[in-house]
C-alpha positions in Angstrom: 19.7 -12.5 -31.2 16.9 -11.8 -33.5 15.8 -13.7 -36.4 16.9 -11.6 -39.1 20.3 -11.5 -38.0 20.6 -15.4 -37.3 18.8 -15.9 -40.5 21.5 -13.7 -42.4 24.3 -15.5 -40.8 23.8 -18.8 -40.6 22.7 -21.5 -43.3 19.3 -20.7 -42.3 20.1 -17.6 -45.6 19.0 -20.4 -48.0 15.7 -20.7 -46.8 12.4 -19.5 -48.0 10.0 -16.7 -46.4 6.5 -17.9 -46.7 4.5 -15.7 -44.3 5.1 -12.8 -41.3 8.2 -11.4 -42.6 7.0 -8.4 -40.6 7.8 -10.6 -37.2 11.2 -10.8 -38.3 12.5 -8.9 -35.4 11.5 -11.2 -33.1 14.2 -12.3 -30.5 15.7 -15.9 -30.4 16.8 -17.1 -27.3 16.9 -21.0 -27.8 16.8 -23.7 -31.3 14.8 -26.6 -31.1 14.0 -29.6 -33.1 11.2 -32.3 -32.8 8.7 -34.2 -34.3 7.1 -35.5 -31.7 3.1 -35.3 -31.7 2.8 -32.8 -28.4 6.1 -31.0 -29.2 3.9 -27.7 -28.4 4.0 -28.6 -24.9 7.9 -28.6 -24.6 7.9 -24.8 -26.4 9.6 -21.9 -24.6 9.6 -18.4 -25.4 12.0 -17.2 -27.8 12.6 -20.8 -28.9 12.8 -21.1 -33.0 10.9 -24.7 -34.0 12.8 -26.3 -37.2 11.0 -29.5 -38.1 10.1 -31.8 -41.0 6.4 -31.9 -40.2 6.4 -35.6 -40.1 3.9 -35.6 -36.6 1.6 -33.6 -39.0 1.7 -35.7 -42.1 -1.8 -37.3 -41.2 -3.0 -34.2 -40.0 -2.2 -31.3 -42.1 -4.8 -29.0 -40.8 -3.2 -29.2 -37.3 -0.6 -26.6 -38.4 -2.3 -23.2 -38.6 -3.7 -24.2 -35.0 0.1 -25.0 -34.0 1.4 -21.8 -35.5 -1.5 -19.6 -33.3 -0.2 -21.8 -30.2 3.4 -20.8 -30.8 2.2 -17.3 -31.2 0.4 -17.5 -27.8 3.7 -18.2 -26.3 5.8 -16.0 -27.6 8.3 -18.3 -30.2 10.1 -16.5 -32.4 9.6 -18.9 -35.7 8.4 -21.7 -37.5 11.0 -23.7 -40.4 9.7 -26.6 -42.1 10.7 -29.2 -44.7 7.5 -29.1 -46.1 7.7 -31.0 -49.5 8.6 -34.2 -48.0 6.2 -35.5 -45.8 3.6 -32.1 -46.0 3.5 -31.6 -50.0 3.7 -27.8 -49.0 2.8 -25.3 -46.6 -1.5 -24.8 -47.0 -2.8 -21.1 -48.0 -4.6 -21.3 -44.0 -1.1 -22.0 -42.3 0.4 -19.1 -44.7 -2.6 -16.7 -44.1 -2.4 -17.9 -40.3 1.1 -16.7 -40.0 0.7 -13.8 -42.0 -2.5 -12.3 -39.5 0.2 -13.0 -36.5 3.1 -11.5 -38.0 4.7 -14.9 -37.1 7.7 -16.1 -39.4 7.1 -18.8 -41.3 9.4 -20.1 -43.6 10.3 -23.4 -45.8 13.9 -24.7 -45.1 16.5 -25.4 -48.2 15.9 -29.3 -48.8 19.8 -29.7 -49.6 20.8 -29.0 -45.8 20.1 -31.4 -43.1 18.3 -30.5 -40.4 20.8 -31.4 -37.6 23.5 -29.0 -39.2 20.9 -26.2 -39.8 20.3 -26.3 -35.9 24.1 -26.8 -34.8 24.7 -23.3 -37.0 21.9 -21.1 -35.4 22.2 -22.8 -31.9 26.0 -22.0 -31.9 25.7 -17.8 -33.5 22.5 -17.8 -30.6 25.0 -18.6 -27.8 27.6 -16.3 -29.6 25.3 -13.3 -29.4 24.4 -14.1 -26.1 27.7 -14.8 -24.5 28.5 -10.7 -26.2 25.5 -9.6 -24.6 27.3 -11.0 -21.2 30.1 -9.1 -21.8 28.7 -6.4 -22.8 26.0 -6.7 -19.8 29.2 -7.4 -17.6 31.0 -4.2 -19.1 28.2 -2.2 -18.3 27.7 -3.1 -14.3 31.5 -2.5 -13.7 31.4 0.7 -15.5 28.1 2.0 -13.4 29.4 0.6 -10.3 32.6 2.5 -10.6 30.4 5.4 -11.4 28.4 4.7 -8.1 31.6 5.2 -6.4 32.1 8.8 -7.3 30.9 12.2 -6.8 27.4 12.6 -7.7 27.4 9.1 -8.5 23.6 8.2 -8.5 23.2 11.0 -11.4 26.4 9.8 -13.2 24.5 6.5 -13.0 21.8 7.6 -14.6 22.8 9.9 -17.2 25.1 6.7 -18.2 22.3 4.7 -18.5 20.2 7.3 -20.7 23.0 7.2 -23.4 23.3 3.3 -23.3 19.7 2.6 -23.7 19.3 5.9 -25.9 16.0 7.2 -23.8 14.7 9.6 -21.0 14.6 7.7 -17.7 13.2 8.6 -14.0 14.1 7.5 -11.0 11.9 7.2 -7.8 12.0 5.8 -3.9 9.4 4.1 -2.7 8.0 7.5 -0.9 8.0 8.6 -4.6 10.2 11.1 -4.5 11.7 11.7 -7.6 15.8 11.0 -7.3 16.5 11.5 -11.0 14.7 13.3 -14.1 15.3 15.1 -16.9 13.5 18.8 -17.0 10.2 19.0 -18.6 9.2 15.8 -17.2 5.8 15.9 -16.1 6.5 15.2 -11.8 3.1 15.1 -11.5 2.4 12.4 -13.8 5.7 10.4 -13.0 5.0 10.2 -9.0 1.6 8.8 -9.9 3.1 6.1 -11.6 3.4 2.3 -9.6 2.9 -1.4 -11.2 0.3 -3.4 -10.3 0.4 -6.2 -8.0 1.1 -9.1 -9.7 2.6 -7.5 -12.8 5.9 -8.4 -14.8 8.8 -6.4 -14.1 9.0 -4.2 -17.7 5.3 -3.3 -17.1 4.0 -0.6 -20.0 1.6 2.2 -19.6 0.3 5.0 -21.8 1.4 8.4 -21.0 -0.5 11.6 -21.3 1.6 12.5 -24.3 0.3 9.3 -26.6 3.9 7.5 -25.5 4.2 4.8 -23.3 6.2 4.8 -20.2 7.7 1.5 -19.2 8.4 0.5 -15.1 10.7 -1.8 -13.8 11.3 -2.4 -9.9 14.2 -1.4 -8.0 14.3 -3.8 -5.0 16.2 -4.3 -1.8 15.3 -6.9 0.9 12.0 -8.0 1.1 10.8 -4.8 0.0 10.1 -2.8 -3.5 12.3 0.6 -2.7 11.9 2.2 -5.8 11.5 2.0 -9.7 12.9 3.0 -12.9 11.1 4.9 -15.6 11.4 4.5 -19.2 9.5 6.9 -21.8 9.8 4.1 -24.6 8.0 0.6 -24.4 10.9 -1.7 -23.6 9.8 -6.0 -23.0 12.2 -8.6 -21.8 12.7 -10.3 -24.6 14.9 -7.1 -26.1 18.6 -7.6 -25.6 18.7 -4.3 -23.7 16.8 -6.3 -21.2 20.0 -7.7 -19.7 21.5 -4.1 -19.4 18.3 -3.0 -17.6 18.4 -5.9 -14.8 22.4 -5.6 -14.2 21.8 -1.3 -13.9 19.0 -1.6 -11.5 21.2 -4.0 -9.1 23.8 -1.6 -9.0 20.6 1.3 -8.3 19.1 -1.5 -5.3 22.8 -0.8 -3.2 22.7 2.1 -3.4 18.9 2.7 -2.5 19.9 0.6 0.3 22.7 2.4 1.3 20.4 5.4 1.8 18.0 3.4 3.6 20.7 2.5 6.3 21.6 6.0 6.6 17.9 6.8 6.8 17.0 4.3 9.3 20.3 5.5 11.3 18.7 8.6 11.6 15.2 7.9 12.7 16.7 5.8 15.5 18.5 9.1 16.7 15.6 11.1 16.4 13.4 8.2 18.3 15.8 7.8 21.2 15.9 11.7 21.7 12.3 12.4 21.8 12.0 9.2 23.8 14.2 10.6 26.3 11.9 14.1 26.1 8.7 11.9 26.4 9.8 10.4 29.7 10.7 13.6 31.1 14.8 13.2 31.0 15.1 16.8 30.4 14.4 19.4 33.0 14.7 22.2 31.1 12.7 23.9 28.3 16.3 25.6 26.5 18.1 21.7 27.2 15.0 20.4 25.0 15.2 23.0 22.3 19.1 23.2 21.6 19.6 19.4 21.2 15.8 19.1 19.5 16.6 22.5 17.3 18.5 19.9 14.3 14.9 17.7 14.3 12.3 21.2 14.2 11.9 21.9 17.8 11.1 25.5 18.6 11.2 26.7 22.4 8.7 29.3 22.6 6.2 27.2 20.0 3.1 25.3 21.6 2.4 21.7 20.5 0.3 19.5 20.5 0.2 15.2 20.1 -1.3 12.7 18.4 -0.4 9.3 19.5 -1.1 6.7 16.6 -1.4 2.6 16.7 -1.6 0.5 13.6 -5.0 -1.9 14.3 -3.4 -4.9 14.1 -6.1 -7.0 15.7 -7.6 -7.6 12.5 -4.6 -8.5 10.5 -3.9 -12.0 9.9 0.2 -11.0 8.4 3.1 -12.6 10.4 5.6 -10.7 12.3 7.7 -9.5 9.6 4.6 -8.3 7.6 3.8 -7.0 10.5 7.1 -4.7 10.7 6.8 -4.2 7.1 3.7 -2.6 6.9 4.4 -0.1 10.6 7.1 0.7 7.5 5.0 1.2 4.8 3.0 3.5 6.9 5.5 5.8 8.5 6.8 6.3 5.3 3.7 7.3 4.0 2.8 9.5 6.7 6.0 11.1 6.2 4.7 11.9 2.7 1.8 13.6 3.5 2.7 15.5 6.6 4.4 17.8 4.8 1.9 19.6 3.0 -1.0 18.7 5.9 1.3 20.4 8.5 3.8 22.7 7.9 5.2 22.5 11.3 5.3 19.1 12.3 7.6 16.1 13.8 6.9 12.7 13.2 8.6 9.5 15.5 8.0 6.4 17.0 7.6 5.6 19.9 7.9 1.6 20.6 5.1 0.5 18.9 3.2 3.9 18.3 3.6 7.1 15.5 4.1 10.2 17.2 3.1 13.1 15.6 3.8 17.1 17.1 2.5 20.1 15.8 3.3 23.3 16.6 0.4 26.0 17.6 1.0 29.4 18.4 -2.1 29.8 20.5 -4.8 27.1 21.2 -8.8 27.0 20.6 -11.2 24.6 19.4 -10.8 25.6 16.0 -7.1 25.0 15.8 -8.1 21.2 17.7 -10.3 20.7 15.0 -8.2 21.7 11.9 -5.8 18.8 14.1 -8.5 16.1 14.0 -9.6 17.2 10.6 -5.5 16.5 9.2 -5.6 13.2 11.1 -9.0 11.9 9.8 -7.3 12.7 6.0 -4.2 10.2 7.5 -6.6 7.8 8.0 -8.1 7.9 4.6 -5.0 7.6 3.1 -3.8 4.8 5.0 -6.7 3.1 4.3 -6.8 3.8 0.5 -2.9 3.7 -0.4 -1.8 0.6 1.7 -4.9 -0.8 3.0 -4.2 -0.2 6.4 -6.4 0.9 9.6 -5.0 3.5 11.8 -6.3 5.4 15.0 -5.1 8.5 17.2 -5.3 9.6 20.1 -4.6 13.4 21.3 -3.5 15.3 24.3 -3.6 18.2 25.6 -1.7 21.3 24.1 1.9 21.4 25.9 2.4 25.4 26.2 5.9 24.3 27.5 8.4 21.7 26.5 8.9 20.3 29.5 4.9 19.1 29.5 5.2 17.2 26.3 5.6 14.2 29.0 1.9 15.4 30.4 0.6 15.8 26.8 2.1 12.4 25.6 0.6 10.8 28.6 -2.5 12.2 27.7 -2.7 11.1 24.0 -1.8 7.5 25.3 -5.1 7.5 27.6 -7.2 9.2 25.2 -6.0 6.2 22.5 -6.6 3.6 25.0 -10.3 5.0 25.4 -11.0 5.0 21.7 -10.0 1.3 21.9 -12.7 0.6 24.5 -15.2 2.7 22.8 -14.5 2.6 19.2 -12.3 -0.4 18.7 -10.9 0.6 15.2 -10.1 3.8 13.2 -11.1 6.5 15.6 -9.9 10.6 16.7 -10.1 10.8 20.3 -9.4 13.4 22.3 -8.5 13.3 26.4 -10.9 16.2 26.9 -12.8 15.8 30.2 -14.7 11.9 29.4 -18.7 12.9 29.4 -20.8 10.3 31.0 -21.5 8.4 27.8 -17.9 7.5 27.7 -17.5 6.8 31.6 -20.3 4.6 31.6 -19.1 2.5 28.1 -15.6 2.1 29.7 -17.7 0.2 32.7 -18.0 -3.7 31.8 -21.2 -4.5 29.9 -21.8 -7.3 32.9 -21.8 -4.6 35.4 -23.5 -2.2 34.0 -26.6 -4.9 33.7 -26.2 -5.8 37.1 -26.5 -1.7 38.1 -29.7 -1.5 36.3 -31.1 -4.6 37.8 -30.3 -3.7 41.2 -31.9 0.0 40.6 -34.7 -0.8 38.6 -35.3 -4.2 38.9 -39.3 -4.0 40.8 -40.5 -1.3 38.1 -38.7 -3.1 35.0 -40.8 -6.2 35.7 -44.1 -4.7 36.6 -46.6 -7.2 35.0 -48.9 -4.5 33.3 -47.5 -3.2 30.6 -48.7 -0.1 30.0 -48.5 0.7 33.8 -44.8 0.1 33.8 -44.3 2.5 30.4 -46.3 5.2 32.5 -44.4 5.2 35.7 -40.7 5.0 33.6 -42.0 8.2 31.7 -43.0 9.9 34.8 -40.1 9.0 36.9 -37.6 9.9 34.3 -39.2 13.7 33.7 -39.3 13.9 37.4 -35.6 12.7 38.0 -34.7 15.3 34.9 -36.7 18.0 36.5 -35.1 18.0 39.5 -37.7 16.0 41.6 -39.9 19.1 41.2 -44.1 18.1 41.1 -45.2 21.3 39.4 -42.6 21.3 36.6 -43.0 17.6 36.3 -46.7 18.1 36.1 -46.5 20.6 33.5 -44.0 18.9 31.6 -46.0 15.5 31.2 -49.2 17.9 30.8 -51.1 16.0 33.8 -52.4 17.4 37.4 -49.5 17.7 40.0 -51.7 15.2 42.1 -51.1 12.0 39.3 -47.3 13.2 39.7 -46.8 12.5 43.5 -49.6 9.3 43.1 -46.9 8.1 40.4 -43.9 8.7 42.2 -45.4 7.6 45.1 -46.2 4.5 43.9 -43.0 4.3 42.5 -41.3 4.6 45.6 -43.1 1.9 47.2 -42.1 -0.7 44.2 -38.2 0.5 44.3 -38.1 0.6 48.1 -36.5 4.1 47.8 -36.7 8.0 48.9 -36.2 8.8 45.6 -35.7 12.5 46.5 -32.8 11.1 48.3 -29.4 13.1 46.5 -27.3 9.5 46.0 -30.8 7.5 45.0 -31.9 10.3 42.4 -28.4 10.0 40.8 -28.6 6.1 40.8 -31.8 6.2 39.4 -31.0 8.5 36.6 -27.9 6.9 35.2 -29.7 3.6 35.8 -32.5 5.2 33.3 -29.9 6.5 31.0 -27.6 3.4 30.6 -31.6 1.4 30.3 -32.5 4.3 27.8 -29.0 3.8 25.4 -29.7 -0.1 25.3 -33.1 0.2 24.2 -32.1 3.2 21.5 -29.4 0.7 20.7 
């Protein structure tokens, strides 16, 4: 109720405005009376203070500090029976009150203060007990609006003519379920509330307006929100109506969810079924995978995703929440990244398919390219590390099992190379990646074996000379001339060198199986060093 109204209708009329009549409006939810010393510590918002001022009768200059507390926390008033124990309210408290816009007012000495309480405490529970039925009214009538055609609309437009504004409605994808035309999509899908925010949470719009949000929730997690293009704040009596339509929204958001989540469970077990080769024929795969985008004579290829969880110190649920979160965000973005795509899980990995028409590096690229933006976004939006791993193109649908197969080894490489937030491939592994998928141990106990004498050759200098020219000799094919030529020294230091290198390492080094060992041995010694 606000104060205006209580103070029209209840004996509260006799009493005298001494400051912030413009905070008038202001909404009472509660009445209180005290004189107790630290009565500012028992204050609620919405509560209107009467009071004699006795606890400030030795302290009169308490009061304008009082009135800016009670400001701070949102009461909606301030009544005194001043010229007993005050002499009067001070020019400070009145100019106090006045800056705040907070009502200030003397109460009629003829009415005691007990009655002038028992009257506005009982037309506050009045109003609010209408604003329950009224609040009540409203939920049965939206409810039974749910429940017919176009109900979710119906819903809506209800709503608009109730609260007498424009109003949006989004999922947590942002996809707008409900606007008016002329609404700027744009704007209104960039719209969310902060973290830690209150549920009417007010922003400016482009127009000079404000747009308020309030949360449409279901389980554990925030499935859409409400758009107002007014300010609206709890404390307004249409608050109630707010809160009561956006339950009646949360059903059926989850009701839509189910159906959703129904869905991607078909879709999962199918192409689970076409992953481990249940299918034997290409036209089998494309009639029953025609309803979900499959196309027979289409090429694709597949990415095989895993959310890093390694580094993530969330519980189980959070866990499942966020593989959420992130499937629904790649479902987002796919869309306009890839025309022609499908997106699943798999267990515990995303499954993406796109389809080519013909295949090249360029097209692989593009691929990696869309994957890396995934990344990004993952990262940016929801805070979230993701890495893929892709196969092979499958020119038929029968060798999406191969090409699956293939994304899953080129994702378990990345882990052993790149641990986090990588694109691999499973093109032919170079020697770089063979030899980093070897133990770190081993590979130190290869080099030791192979290179042990010349790696702890006492002279310094010596032992940099005979790595150079053994290395350019290994490289050039164990040819002296070349060798000679490369290192710009006479072909006769070259065979001294690898002579003398031969004796150290105990080795024909022009042996086919020692040259080998000797040059990854002096690669994997070369990449620790650069390292």
């Amino acid at each position: 109720m606000e104060l205006h109204l209580l103070m029209q209708q209840s004996a509260l009329v006799h009493s005298q405005i001494i400051a912030g009549r413009d905070g008038l409006m202001r909404r009472v939810s509660s009445v209180n009376t005290m004189d107790a010393p630290d009565i500012l510590e028992y204050l609620e918002e919405g509560q209107l203070l009467l009071t004699t001022g006795y606890s400030l009768k030795d302290n009169l200059e308490r009061l304008p500090d009082m009135i800016r507390r009670m400001h701070e926390r949102g009461c909606a008033g301030l009544g005194i029976k001043s010229k007993k124990f005050l002499g009067g309210i001070s020019e400070e408290a009145a100019r106090a009150a006045s800056d705040l816009s907070f009502p200030l007012f003397e109460l009629p000495p003829d009415i005691s203060l007990g009655r002038l309480v028992h009257d506005s405490l009982a037309l506050v529970l009045k109003s609010r007990e209408q604003e329950l039925q009224e609040s009540k009214y409203f939920h049965e009538k939206l409810s039974g609006l749910l429940h017919q055609e176009g109900g979710l609309t119906l819903v809506m437009r209800e709503m608009e003519r109730t609260l007498a504004c424009r109003i949006s409605l989004m999922n947590a994808r942002k996809e707008l379920l409900y606007t008016r035309s002329g609404e700027n999509q744009e704007e209104l899908t960039s719209l969310f509330i902060p973290d830690g925010e209150r549920r009417f949470y007010t922003c400016e719009n482009s127009r000079g307006g404000m747009w308020t949000l309030y949360p449409v929730e279901a389980g554990h997690r925030c499935n859409g929100m409400l758009v107002f293009d007014r300010e609206m704040t709890e404390s307004q009596p249409q608050a109630l109506l707010v809160s009561h339509a956006a339950n009646v929204i949360s059903f059926e958001l989850m009701k839509q969810q189910a159906v959703t989540q129904h869905d991607r469970m078909m879709k999962n077990a199918f192409f689970n079924d076409v992953l481990e080769g249940r299918f034997r024929t290409n036209a089998e795969i494309s009639s029953r995978g025609s309803y979900y985008g499959v196309e027979e004579e289409t090429m694709y290829l597949t990415a095989a995703a895993q959310l890093d969880t390694f580094s993530m110190e969330e519980g189980e649920r959070m866990l499942y929440e966020k593989k959420a979160e992130v499937y629904d965000l790649l479902s987002e973005l796919l869309p306009a990244l890839l025309p022609s795509h499908i997106l699943f899980m798999k267990g515990e990995l995303f499954v993406i398919l796109t389809g080519v028409h013909f295949m090249h590096e360029e097209v692989e690229e593009d691929f990696i390219k869309v994957l890396t933006d995934l990344q990004l976004a993952c990262s940016e939006r929801l805070n979230a590390s993701l890495s893929f791993g892709i196969g092979n193109a499958a020119p038929q649908l029968t060798d999406l099992k191969r090409t699956w197969q293939e994304s899953v080894e080129a994702l378990h490489t990345g882990l052993q190379l790149y641990k986090t937030s990588f694109v691999q491939t499973s093109r032919t592994k170079g020697l770089k990646e063979l030899i980093s998928m070897t133990a770190d141990q081993n590979r130190r106990s290869f080099v030791k074996y192979e290179l042990y004498p010349l790696l702890h050759l006492a002279n310094e200098k010596e032992r940099s000379i005979l790595i150079q020219t053994l290395t350019a000799f290994l490289e050039e094919n164990c040819h002296i001339s070349n060798t000679a030529e490369r290192l710009d020294i006479h072909r006769n230091t070259v065979l001294f060198r690898i002579h003398k290198c031969e004796e150290l390492l105990a080795k024909d080094i022009k042996d086919p199986y020692t040259s080998l060992s000797l040059r990854m041995a002096l690669y994997i010694q070369k990449e620790w060093k650069d390292s």
